[in-house]
C-alpha positions in Angstrom: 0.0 0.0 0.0 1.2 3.8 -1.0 0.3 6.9 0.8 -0.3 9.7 -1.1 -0.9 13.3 0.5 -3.2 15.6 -2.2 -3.3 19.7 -2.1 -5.9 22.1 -2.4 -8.1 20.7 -4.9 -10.6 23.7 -4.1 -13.5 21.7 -7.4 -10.7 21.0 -10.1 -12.1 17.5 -10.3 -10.9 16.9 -13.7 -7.3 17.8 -12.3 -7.8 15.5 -9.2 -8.6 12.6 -11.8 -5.7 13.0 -14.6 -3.5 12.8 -11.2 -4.5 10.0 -9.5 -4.6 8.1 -13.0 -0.9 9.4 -13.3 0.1 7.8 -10.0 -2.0 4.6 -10.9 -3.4 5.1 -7.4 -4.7 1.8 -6.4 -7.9 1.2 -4.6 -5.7 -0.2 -1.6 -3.8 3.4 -1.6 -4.3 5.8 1.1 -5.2 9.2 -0.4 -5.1 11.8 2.2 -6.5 15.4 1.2 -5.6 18.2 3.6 -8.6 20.0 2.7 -10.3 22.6 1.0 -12.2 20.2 -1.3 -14.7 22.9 -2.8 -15.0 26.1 -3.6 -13.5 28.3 -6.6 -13.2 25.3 -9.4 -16.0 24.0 -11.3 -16.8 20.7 -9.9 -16.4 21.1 -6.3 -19.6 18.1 -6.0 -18.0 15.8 -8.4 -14.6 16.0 -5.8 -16.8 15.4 -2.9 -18.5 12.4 -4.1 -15.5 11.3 -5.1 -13.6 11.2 -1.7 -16.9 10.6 -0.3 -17.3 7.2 -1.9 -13.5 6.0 -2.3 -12.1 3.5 -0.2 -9.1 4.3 1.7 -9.6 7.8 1.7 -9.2 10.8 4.4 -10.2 14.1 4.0 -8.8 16.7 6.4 -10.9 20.1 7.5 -9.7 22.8 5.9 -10.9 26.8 6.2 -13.4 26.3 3.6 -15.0 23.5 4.9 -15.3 25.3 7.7 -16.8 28.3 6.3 -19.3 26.1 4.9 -20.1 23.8 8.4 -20.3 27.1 10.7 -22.6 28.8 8.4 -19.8 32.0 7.5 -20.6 31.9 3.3 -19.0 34.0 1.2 -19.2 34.2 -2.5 -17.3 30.5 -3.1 -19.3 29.4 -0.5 -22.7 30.6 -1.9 -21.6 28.9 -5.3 -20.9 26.0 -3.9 -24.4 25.5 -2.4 -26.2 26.6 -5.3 -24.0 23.7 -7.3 -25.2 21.5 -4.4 -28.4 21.9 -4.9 -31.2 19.9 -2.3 -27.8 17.7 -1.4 -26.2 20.6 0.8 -27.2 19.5 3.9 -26.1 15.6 2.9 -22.4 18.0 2.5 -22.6 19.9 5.8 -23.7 16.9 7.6 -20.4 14.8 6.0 -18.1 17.9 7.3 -19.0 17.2 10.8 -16.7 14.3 10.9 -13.5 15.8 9.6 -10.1 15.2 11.4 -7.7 18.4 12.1 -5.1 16.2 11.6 -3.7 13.2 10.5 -0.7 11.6 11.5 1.1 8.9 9.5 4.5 7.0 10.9 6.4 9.7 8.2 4.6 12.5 8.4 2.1 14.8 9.9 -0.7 16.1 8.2 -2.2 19.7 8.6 -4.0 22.1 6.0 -3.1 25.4 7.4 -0.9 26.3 10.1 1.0 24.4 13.1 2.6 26.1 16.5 6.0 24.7 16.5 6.7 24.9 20.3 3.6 22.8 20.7 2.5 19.1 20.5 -0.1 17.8 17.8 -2.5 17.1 20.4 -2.5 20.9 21.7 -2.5 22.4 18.5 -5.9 24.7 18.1 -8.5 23.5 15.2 -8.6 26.7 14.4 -4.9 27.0 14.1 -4.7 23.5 12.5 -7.6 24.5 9.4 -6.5 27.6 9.1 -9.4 29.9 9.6 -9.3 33.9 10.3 -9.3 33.4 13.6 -6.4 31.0 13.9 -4.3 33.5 11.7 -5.1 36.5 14.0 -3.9 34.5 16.9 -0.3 33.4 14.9 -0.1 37.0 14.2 0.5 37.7 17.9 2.4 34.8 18.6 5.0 35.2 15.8 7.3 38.3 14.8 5.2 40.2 11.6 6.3 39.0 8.1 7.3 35.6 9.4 5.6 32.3 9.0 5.3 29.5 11.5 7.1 27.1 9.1 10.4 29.2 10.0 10.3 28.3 13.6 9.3 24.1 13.4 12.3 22.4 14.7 10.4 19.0 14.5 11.9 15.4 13.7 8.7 14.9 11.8 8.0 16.4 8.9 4.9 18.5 7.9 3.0 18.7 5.2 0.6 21.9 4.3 -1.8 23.8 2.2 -4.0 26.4 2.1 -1.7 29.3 1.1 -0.4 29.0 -2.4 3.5 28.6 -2.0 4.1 28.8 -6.3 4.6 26.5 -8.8 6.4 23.8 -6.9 6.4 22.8 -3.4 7.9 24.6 -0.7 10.2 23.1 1.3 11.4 24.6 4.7 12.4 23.1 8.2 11.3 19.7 7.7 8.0 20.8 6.7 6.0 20.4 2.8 3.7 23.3 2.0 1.9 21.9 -1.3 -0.7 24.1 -2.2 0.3 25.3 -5.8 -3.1 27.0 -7.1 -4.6 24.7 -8.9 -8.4 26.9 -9.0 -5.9 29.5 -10.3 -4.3 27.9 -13.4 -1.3 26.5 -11.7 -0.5 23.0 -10.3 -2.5 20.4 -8.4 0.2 18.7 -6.0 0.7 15.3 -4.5 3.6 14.1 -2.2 4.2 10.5 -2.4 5.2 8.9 1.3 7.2 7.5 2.3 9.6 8.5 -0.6 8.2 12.3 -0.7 8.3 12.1 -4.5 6.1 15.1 -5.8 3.6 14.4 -8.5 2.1 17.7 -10.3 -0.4 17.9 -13.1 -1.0 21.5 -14.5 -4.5 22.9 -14.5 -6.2 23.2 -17.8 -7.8 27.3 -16.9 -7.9 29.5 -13.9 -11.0 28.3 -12.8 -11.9 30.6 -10.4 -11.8 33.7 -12.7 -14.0 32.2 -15.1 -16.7 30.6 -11.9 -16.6 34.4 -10.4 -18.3 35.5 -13.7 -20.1 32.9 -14.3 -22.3 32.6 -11.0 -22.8 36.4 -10.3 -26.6 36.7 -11.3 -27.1 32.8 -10.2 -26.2 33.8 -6.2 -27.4 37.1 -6.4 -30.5 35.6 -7.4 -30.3 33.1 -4.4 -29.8 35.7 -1.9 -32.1 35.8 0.7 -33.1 39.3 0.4 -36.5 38.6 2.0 -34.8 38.1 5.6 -32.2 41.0 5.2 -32.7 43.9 6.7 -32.8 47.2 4.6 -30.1 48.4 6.2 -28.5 45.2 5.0 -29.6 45.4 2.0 -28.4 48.8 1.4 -25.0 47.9 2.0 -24.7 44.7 -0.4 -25.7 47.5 -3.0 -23.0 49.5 -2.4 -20.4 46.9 -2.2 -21.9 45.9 -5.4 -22.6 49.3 -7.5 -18.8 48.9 -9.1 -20.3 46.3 -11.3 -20.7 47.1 -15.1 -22.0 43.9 -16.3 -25.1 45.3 -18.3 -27.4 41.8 -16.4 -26.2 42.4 -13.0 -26.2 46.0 -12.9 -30.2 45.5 -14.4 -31.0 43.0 -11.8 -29.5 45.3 -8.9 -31.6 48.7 -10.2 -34.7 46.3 -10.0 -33.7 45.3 -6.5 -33.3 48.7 -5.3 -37.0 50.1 -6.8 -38.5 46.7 -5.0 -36.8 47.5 -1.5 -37.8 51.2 -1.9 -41.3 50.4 -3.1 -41.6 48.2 0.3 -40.5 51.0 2.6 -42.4 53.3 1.1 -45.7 51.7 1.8 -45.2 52.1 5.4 -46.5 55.2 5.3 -49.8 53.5 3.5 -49.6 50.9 6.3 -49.7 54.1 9.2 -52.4 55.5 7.5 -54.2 52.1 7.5 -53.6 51.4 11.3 -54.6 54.7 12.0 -58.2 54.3 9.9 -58.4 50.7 12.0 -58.0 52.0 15.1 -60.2 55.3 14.6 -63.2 52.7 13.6 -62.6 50.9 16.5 -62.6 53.7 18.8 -65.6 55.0 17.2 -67.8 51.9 17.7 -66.4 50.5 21.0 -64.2 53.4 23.1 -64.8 51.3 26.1 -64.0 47.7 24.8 -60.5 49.2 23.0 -58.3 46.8 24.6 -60.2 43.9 24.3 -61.0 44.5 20.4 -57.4 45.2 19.5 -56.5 41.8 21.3 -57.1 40.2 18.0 -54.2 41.9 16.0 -51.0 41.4 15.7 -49.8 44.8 15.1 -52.1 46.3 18.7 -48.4 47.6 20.0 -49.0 50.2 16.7 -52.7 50.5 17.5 -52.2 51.8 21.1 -49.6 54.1 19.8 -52.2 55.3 17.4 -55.1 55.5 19.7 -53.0 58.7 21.4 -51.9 60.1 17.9 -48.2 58.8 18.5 -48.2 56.6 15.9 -45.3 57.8 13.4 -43.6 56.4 10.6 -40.4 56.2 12.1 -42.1 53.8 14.3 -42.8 51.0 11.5 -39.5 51.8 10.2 -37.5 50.5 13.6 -40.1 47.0 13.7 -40.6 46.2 10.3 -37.0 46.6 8.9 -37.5 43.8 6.5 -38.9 43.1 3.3 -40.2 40.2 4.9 -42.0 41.7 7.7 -43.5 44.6 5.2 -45.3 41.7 3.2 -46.3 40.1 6.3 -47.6 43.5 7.6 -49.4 43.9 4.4 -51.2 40.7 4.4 -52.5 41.2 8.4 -53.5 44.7 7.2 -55.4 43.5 3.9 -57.4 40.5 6.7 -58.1 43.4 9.0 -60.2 45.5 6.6 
């Protein structure tokens, strides 16, 4: 039996297969990925299924996996669950039982980072997968512009992704970092153990340049603007409005008239309340509490029974698009 230790495949699925057919890896060969199995390529489903169903596999947690487990999406991770589809939560619930680690008798296994005045027991999952927590806590612990890979004194070695080192492997200290870009155009990497031969295969595009483009409208379409608030919603706009793309920049003017269209009827919902509550007043004065009892929105009707009711006051409670249809439909059974 070989041991082969994989990079950052990060979806280049058709990379991950010329490889393994290169090594002739044989269903009795360990293949050990160090994580980040998805995001940025094109097929990050077809790489989980595939370590998913392989025999004699292990798949380390990486920071993307863990953006994906704990919730934390950004734009690879939004793709990635559109390209997922109704099998998501079949993904997240696979997550839950990655390693941090993996230890083999030649070499220990990490994705991100390792404290080298530490033992592999001690080491912090968040220091171990490499997330933006982990790095702000390395920052303080090591001298600025160094990396942790300059300190490791270790017998063993180590062996690394998650930050793309180049073309080729970097060795340093006794330890392998292997991440060479392959989402990027460059080199999906595999060290061979015990020998530490390196196997490479060169990616056929930069994949995540052309994914960017290609599932802008697709996640801004699966947004859920609905549960946003506008204030929310307001500032995805803005960190969007440097987009030229003639579809996008259509599909975000269309956004903005719906979310202003919804706060402007607040002032029709006031005015509603307001008509509610005067009828009530005028056929029951003395029963007011108990007749507003029935609606949802009686914290507005007391305010308007004193002529306090104001605008501002739907604003601060109904600060969704969400809540304004809601609002709308509780208004529309009231009449």
């Amino acid at each position: 039996m070989r041991t082969f230790v994989i990079g950052d495949i990060h979806g280049c699925y058709d990379e991950l297969i010329t490889l393994t057919k290169n090594i002739n890896l044989k269903d009795e060969d360990l293949l050990i990925s160090l994580g980040d199995l998805v995001d940025r390529g094109n097929k990050s489903k077809e790489v989980y299924e595939y370590f998913k169903n392989r025999p004699n596999s292990v798949v380390l947690m990486g920071n993307h996996e863990r953006k994906h487990l704990n919730g934390t999406l950004s734009y690879a991770q939004e793709i990635v669950k559109i390209q997922f589809g109704e099998r998501y939560a079949e993904f997240i619930d696979w997550l839950k039982n990655l390693n941090y680690y993996y230890e083999t008798e030649d070499a220990i296994i990490i994705h991100a980072f390792f404290e080298h005045d530490k033992k592999l027991e001690e080491q912090k999952d968040e220091v171990l997968s490499g997330t933006t927590s982990g790095d702000r806590y390395l920052e303080k612990k090591y001298p600025e512009n160094t990396y942790w890979n300059e300190f490791y004194k270790g017998e063993k070695p180590i062996i690394y992704g998650h930050h793309v080192v180049g073309d080729y492997p970097k060795i340093l200290n006794n330890t392998y970092g292997i991440d060479t870009g392959s989402c990027h155009g460059n080199y999906l990497t595999a060290i061979e153990l015990p020998s530490f031969q390196i196997h490479q295969v060169k990616a056929q595009k930069n994949y995540w340049t052309e994914e960017q483009k290609k599932w802008q409208i697709p996640v801004l379409k699966n947004k859920n603007w609905n549960a946003m608030t506008f204030t929310e919603i307001d500032k995805q706009l803005a960190k969007l409005a440097y987009i030229k793309e003639e579809e996008i920049v259509g599909f975000l003017n269309g956004l903005q008239e719906w979310k202003d269209q919804l706060q402007d009827s607040l002032r029709d919902m006031k005015e509603m309340i307001d008509h509610i509550t005067r009828s009530i007043i005028e056929k029951n004065p003395d029963t007011f509490p108990l007749e507003v009892e029935k609606y949802l929105f009686k914290g507005f009707m007391y305010k308007s029974r004193t002529n306090r009711l104001e605008v501002k006051d739907l604003e601060k409670h109904i600060d969704t698009p969400q809540k304004v249809l809601d609002m709308q439909m509780e208004l529309k059974n009231a009449q």
